[in-house]
VEXLOZA-715477 format. One record per residue (C-alpha): z, y, x; residue number from 1. Coordinates in steps of 0.2 Angstrom, whole numbers, always signed. Layout:
% residues N
<r zz="Z" yy="Y" xx="X" resi="NUM"/>
...
//
This chain:
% residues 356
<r zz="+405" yy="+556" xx="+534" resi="1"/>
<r zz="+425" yy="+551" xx="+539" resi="2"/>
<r zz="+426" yy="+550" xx="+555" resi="3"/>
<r zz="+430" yy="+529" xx="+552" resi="4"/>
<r zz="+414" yy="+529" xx="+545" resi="5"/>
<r zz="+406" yy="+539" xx="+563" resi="6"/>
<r zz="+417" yy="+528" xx="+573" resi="7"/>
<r zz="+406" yy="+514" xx="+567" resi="8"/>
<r zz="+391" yy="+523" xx="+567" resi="9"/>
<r zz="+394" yy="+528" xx="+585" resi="10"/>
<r zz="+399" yy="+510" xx="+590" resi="11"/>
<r zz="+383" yy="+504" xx="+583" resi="12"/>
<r zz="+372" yy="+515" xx="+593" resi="13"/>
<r zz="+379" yy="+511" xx="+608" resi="14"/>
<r zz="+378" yy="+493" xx="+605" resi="15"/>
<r zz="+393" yy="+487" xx="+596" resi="16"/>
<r zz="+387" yy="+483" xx="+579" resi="17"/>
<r zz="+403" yy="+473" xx="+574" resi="18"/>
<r zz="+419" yy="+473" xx="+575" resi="19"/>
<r zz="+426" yy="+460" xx="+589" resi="20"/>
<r zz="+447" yy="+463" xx="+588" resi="21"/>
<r zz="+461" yy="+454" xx="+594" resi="22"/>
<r zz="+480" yy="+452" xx="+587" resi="23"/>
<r zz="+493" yy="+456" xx="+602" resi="24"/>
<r zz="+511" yy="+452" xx="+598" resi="25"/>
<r zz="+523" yy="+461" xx="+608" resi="26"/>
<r zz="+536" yy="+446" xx="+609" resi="27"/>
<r zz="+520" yy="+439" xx="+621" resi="28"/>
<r zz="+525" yy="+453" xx="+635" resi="29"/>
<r zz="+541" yy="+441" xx="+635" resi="30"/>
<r zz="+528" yy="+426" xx="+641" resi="31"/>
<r zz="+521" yy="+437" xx="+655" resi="32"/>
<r zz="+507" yy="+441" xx="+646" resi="33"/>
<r zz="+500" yy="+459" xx="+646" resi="34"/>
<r zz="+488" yy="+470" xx="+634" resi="35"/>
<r zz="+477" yy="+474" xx="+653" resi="36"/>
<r zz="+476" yy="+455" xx="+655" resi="37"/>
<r zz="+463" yy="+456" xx="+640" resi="38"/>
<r zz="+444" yy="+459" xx="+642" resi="39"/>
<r zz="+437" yy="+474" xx="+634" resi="40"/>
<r zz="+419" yy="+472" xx="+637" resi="41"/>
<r zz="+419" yy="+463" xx="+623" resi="42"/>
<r zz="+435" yy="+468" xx="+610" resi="43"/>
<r zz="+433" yy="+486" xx="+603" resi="44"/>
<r zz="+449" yy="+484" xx="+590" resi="45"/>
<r zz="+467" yy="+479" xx="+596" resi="46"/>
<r zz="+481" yy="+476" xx="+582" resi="47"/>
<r zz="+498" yy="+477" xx="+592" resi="48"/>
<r zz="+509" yy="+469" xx="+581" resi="49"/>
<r zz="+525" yy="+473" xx="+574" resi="50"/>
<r zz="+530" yy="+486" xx="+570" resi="51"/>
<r zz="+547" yy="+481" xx="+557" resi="52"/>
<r zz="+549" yy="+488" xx="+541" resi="53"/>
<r zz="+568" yy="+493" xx="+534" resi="54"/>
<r zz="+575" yy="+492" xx="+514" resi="55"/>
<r zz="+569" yy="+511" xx="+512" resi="56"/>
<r zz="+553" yy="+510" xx="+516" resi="57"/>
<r zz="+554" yy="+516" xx="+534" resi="58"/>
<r zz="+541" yy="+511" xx="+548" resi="59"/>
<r zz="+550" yy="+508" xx="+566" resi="60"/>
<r zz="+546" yy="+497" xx="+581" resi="61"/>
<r zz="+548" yy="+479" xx="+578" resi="62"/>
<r zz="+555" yy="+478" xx="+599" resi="63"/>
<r zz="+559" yy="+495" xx="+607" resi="64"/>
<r zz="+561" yy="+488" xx="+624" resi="65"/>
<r zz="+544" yy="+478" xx="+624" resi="66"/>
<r zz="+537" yy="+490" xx="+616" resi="67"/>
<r zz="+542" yy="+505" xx="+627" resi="68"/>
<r zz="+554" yy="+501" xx="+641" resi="69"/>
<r zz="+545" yy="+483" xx="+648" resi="70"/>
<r zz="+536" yy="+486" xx="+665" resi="71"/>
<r zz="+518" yy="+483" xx="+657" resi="72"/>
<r zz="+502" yy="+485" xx="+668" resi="73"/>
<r zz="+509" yy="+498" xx="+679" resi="74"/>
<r zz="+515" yy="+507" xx="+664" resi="75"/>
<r zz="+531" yy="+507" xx="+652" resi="76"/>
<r zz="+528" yy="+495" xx="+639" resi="77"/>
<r zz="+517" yy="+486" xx="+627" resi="78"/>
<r zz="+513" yy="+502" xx="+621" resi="79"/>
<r zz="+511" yy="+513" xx="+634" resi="80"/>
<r zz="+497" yy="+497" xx="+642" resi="81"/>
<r zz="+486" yy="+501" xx="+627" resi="82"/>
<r zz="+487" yy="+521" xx="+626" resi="83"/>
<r zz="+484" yy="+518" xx="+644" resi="84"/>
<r zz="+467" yy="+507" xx="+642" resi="85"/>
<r zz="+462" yy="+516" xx="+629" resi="86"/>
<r zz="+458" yy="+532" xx="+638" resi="87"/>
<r zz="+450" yy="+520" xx="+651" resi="88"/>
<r zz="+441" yy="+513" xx="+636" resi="89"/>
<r zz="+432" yy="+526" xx="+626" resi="90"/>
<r zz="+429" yy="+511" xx="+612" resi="91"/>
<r zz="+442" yy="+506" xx="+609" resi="92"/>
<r zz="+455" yy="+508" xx="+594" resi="93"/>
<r zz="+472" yy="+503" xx="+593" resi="94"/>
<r zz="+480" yy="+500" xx="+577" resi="95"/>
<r zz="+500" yy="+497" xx="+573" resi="96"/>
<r zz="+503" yy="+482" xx="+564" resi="97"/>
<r zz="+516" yy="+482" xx="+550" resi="98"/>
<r zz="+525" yy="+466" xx="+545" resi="99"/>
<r zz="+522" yy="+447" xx="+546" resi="100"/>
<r zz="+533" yy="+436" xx="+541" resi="101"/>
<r zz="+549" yy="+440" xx="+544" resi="102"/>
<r zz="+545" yy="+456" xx="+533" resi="103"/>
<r zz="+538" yy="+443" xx="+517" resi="104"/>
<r zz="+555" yy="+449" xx="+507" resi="105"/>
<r zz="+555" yy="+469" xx="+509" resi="106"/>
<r zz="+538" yy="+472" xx="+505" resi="107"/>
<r zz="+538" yy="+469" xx="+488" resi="108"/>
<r zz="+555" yy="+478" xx="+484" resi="109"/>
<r zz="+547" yy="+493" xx="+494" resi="110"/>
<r zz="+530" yy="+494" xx="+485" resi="111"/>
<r zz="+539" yy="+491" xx="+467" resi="112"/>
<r zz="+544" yy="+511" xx="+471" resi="113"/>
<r zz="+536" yy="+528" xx="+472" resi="114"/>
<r zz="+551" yy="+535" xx="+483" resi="115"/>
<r zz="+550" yy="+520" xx="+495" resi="116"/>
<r zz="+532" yy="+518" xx="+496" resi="117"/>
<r zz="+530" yy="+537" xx="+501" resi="118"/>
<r zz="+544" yy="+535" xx="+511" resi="119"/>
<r zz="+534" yy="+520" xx="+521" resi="120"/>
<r zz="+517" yy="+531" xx="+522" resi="121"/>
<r zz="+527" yy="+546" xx="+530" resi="122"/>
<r zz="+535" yy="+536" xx="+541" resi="123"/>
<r zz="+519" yy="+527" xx="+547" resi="124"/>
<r zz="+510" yy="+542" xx="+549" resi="125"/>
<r zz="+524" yy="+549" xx="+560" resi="126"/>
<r zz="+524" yy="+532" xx="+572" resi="127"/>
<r zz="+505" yy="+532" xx="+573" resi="128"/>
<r zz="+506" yy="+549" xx="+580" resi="129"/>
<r zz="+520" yy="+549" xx="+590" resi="130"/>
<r zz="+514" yy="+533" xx="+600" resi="131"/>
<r zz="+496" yy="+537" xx="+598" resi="132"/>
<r zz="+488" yy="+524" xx="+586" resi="133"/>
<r zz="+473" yy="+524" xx="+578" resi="134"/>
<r zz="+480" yy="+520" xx="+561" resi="135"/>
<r zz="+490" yy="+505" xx="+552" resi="136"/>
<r zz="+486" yy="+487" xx="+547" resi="137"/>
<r zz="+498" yy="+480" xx="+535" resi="138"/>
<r zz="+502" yy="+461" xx="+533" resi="139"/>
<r zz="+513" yy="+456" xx="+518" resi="140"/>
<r zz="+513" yy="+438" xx="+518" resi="141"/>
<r zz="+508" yy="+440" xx="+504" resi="142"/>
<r zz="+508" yy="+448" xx="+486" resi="143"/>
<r zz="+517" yy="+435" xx="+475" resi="144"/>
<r zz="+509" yy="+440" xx="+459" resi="145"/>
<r zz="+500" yy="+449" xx="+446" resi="146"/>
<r zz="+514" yy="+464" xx="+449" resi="147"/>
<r zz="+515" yy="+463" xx="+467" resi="148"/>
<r zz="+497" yy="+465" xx="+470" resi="149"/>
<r zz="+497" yy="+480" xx="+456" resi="150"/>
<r zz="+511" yy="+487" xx="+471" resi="151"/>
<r zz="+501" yy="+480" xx="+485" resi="152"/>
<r zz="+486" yy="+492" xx="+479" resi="153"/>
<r zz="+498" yy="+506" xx="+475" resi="154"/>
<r zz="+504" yy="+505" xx="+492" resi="155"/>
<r zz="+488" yy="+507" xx="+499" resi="156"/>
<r zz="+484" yy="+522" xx="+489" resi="157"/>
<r zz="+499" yy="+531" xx="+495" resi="158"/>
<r zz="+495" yy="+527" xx="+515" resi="159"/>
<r zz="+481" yy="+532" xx="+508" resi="160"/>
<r zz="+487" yy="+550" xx="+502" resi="161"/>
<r zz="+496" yy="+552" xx="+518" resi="162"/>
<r zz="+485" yy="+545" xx="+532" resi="163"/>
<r zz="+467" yy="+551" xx="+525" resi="164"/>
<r zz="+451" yy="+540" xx="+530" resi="165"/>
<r zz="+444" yy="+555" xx="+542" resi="166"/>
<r zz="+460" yy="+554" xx="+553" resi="167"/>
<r zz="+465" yy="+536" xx="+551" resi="168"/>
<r zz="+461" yy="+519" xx="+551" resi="169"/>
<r zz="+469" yy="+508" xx="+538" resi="170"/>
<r zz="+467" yy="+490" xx="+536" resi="171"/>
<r zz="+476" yy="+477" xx="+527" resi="172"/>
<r zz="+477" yy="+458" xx="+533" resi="173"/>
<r zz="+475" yy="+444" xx="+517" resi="174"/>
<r zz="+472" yy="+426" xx="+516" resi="175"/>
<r zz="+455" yy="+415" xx="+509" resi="176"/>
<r zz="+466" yy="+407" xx="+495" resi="177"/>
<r zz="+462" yy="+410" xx="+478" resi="178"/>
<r zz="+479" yy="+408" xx="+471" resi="179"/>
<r zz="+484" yy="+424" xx="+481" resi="180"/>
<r zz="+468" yy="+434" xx="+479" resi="181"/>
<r zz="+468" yy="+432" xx="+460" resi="182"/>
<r zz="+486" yy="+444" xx="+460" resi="183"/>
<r zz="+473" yy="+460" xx="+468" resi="184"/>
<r zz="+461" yy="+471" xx="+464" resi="185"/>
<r zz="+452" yy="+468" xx="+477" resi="186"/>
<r zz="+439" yy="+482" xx="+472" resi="187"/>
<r zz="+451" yy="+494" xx="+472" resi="188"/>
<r zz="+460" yy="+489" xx="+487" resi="189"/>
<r zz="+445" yy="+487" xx="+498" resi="190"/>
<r zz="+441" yy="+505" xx="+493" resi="191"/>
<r zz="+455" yy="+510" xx="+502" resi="192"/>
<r zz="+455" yy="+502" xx="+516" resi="193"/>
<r zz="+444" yy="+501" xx="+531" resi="194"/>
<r zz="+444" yy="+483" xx="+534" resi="195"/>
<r zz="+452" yy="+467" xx="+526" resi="196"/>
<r zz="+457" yy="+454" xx="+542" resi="197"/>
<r zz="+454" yy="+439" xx="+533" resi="198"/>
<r zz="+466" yy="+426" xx="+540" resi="199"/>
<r zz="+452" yy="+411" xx="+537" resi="200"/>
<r zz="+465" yy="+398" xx="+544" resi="201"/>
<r zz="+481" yy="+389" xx="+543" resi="202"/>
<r zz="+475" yy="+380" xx="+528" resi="203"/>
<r zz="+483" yy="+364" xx="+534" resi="204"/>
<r zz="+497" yy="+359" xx="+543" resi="205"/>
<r zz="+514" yy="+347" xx="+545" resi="206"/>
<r zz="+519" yy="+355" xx="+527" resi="207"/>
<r zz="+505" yy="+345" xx="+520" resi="208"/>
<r zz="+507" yy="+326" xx="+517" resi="209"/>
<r zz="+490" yy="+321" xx="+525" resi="210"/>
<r zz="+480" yy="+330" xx="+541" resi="211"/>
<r zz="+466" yy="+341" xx="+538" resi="212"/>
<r zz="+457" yy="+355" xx="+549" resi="213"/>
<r zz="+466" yy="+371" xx="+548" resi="214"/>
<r zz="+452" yy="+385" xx="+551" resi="215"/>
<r zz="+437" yy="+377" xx="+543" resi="216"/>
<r zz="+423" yy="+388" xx="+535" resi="217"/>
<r zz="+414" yy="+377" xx="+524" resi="218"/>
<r zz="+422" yy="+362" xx="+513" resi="219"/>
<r zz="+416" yy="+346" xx="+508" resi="220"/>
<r zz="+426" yy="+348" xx="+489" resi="221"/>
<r zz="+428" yy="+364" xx="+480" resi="222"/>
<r zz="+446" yy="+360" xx="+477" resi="223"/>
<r zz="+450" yy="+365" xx="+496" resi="224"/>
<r zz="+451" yy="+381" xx="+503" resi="225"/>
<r zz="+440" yy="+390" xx="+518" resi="226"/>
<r zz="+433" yy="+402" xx="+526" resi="227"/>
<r zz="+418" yy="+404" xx="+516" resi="228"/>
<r zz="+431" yy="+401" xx="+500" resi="229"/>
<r zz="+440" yy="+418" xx="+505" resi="230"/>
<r zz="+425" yy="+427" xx="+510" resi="231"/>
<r zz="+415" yy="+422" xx="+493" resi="232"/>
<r zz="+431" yy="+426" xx="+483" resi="233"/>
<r zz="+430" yy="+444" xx="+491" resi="234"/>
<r zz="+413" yy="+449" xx="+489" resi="235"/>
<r zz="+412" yy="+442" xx="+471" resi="236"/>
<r zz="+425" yy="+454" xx="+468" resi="237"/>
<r zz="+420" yy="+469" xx="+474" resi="238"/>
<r zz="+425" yy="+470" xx="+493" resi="239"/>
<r zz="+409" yy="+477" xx="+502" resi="240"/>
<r zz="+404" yy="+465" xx="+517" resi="241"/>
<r zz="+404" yy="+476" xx="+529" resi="242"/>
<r zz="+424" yy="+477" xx="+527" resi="243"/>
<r zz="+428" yy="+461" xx="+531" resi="244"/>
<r zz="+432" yy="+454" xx="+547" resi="245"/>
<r zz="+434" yy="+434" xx="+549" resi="246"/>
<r zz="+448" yy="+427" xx="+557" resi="247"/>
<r zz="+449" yy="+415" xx="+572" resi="248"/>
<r zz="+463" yy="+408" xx="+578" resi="249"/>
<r zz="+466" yy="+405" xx="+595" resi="250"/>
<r zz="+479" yy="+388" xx="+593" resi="251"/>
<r zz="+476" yy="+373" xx="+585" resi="252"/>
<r zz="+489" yy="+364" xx="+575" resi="253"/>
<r zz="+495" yy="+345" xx="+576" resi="254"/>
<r zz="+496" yy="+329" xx="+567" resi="255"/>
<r zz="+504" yy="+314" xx="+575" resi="256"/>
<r zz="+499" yy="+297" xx="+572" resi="257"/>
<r zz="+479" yy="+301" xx="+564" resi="258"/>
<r zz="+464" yy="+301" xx="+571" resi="259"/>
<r zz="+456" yy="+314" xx="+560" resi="260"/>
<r zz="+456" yy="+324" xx="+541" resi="261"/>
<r zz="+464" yy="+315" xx="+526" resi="262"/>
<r zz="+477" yy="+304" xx="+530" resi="263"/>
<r zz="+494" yy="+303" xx="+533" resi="264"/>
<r zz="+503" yy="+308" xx="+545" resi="265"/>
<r zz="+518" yy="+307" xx="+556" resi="266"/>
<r zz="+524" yy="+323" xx="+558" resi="267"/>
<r zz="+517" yy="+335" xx="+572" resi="268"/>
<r zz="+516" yy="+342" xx="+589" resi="269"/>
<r zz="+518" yy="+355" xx="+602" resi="270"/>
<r zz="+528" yy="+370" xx="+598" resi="271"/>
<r zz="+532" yy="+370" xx="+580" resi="272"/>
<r zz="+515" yy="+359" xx="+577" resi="273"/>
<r zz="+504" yy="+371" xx="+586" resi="274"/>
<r zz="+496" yy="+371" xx="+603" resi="275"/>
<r zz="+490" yy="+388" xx="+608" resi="276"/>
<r zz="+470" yy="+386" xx="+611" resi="277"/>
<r zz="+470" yy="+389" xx="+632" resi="278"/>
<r zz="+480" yy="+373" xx="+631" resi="279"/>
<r zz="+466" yy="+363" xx="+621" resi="280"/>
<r zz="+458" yy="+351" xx="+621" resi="281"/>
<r zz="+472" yy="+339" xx="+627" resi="282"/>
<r zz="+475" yy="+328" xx="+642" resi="283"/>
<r zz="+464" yy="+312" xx="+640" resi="284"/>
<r zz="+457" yy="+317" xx="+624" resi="285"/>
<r zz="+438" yy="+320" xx="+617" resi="286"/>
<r zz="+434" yy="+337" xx="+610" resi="287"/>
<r zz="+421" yy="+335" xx="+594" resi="288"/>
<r zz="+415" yy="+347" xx="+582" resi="289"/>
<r zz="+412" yy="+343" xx="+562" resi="290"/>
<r zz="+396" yy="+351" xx="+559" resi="291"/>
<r zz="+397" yy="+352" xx="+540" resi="292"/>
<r zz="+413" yy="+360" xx="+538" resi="293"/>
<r zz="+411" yy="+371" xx="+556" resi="294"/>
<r zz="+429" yy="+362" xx="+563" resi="295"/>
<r zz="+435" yy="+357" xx="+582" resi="296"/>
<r zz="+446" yy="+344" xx="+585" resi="297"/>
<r zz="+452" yy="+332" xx="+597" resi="298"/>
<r zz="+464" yy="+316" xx="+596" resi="299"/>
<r zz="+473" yy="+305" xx="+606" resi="300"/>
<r zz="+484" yy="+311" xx="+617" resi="301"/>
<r zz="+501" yy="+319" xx="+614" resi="302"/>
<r zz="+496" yy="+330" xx="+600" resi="303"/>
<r zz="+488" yy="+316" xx="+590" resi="304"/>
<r zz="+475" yy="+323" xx="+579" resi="305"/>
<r zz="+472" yy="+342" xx="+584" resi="306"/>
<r zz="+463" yy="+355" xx="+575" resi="307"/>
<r zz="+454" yy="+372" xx="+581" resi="308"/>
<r zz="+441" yy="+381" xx="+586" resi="309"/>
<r zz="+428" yy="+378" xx="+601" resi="310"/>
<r zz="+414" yy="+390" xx="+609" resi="311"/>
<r zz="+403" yy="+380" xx="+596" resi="312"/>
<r zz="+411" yy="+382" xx="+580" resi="313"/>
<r zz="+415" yy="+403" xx="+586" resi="314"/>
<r zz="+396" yy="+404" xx="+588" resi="315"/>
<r zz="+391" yy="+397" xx="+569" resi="316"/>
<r zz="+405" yy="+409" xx="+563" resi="317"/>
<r zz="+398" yy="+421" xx="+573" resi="318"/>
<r zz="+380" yy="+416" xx="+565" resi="319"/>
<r zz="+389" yy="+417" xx="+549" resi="320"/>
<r zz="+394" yy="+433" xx="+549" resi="321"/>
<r zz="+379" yy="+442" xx="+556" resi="322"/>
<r zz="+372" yy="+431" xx="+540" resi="323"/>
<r zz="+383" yy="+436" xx="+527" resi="324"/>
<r zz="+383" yy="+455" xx="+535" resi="325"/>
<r zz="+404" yy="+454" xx="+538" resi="326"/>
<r zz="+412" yy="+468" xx="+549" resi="327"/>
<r zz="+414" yy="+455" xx="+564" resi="328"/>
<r zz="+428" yy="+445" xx="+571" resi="329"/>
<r zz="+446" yy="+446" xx="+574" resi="330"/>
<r zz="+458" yy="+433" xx="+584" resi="331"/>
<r zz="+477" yy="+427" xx="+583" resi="332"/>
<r zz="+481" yy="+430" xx="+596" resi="333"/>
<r zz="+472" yy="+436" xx="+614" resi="334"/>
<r zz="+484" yy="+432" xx="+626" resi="335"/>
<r zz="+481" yy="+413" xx="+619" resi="336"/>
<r zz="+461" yy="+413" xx="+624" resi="337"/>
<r zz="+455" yy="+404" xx="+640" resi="338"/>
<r zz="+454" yy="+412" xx="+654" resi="339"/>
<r zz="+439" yy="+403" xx="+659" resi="340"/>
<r zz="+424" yy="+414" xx="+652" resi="341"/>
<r zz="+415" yy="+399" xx="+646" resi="342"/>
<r zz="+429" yy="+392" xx="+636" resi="343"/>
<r zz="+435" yy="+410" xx="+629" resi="344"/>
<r zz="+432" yy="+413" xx="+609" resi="345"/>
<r zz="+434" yy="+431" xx="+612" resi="346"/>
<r zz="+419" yy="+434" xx="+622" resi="347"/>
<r zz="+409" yy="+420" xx="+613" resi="348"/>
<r zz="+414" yy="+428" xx="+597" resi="349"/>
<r zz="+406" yy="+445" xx="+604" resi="350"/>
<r zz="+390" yy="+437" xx="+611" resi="351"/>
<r zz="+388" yy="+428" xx="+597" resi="352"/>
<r zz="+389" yy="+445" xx="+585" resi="353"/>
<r zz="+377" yy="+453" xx="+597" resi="354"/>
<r zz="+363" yy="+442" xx="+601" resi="355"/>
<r zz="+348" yy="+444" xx="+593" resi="356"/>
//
């Protein structure tokens, strides 16, 4: 057994069944916000995201001063917090993320070459021992087609080659829509990897002509994308369950001048059409959930019609994955949740994968 696979076998006996993990950007150390400031009774996976990727393949810290030098729970650093809470947190793994967006363009000129893909794998493996990670989550946003998904697995296989599955963790991040998922093998990709953070949100949002909820799981039309979409798409391909963690995300995005899904809009607000969940619902508004598609919402106010995710529509993803026998949960991003433990998806997230 690797020891990935004894890491979840020893979780599970001591009562941690599934995967709970949360997504913490360092440019939120910038905010004020702290790794320590997260509650580990109920996360047992943190992705510290990002580490930035260069035109030859090499892996380096996306911030060195947040990353290292910041004063950070006592400590030096993003980094050093986690290292810190880690020994105080037997649990718990901490995982490097590489990419997001602002790596979109290198990533496919990296993967198209053996030299630079090997070149990416030796230099993840040295970060991830020299800071003390668990492993290496990689986020491409997002193999463009039929070759770049060929590359995408390829460069899996060399992490792979480099970073074995007894030593380390490796998990990839992809999104529920079709169009992107047909460019991968997602058999032979999910063979390599120990989980798949699928990022069951953003589906709508101010680049769309008319509003519509942003992390729904169910849809009322086959032509529209969801979390259920994604996670059907996966295991109809190959992808075992068990590797899949469902995404929640801890913001809700804006459309002005609507009520609700399906009409247009005028435009959007908050910070770039988003409000981050601990600031939901707004001022003078009414929160609802949709039931059939498993959707929060509120309107009025400043941010018009505003989509999310509430403790109720956390616990039927919760309810779903224990259902469809998925890895667990993951959140974009912790230092976003509320601070008030009835309102906060993380720990409903973990109740709800844990009750019987």
């Amino acid at each position: 057994m690797s020891s990935s696979s004894s890491r979840r076998r020893k979780a599970s006996v001591a009562g941690i069944g599934y995967t709970n993990a949360v997504y913490f950007p360092s440019s939120k150390i910038y905010q004020g916000a702290t790794p320590g400031m997260m509650n580990y009774k109920c996360i047992n996976h943190v992705y510290y995201a990002f580490a930035s990727l260069g035109p030859d393949g090499t892996v380096f810290l996306g911030d060195e001063w947040a990353d290292t030098q910041s004063p950070c729970d006592g400590v030096n650093g993003g980094i050093g917090s986690l290292m810190h809470l880690k020994q105080a947190n037997p649990h718990l793994s901490v995982v490097i993320s590489v990419g997001g967006g602002n790596t979109s363009a290198k990533f496919p000129i990296v993967a198209a070459s053996a030299a630079l893909r090997d070149n990416f794998a030796r230099s993840a493996r040295g970060l991830v021992e020299a800071s003390g990670f668990d492993g290496i989550d990689i986020m491409w946003e997002f193999p463009g087609d039929l070759q770049e998904g060929a590359d995408f697995v390829d460069l899996l296989t060399t992490v792979r080659l480099h970073m074995p599955e007894d030593q380390f963790l490796l998990t990839a991040a992809l999104p529920c829509g079709v169009p992107i998922l047909q460019n991968i093998d997602i058999a032979m990709a999910t063979m390599l990897v120990d989980y798949v953070n699928l990022m069951a949100y953003d589906f709508s949002g101010p680049w769309d002509p008319r509003s519509g909820h942003h992390a729904q799981l169910y849809t009322m039309d086959k032509a529209s994308t969801s979390g259920d979409t994604g996670v059907s798409y996966l295991i109809g391909h190959g992808c075992p369950s068990q590797k899949i963690l469902l995404g929640i995300p801890l913001y809700g995005r804006s459309f002005l001048g609507v009520s609700g899904p399906g009409h247009r809009h005028k435009g959007c607000g908050g910070e770039d059409g988003t409000f981050e969940y601990n600031m939901l619902p707004r001022r003078n508004t009414k929160e609802t959930v949709d039931k059939r598609v498993c959707a929060a919402s509120c309107a009025g106010g400043d941010g018009g019609f505003v989509t999310y995710d509430n403790p109720e529509t956390v616990k039927m993803k919760g309810a779903y994955c224990k259902q469809k026998k998925l890895g667990g949960l993951f959140y974009w991003t912790g230092p976003a949740d509320s601070t008030d433990r009835h309102r906060s998806l993380i720990a409903t997230g973990f109740k709800a994968l844990h009750s019987s």
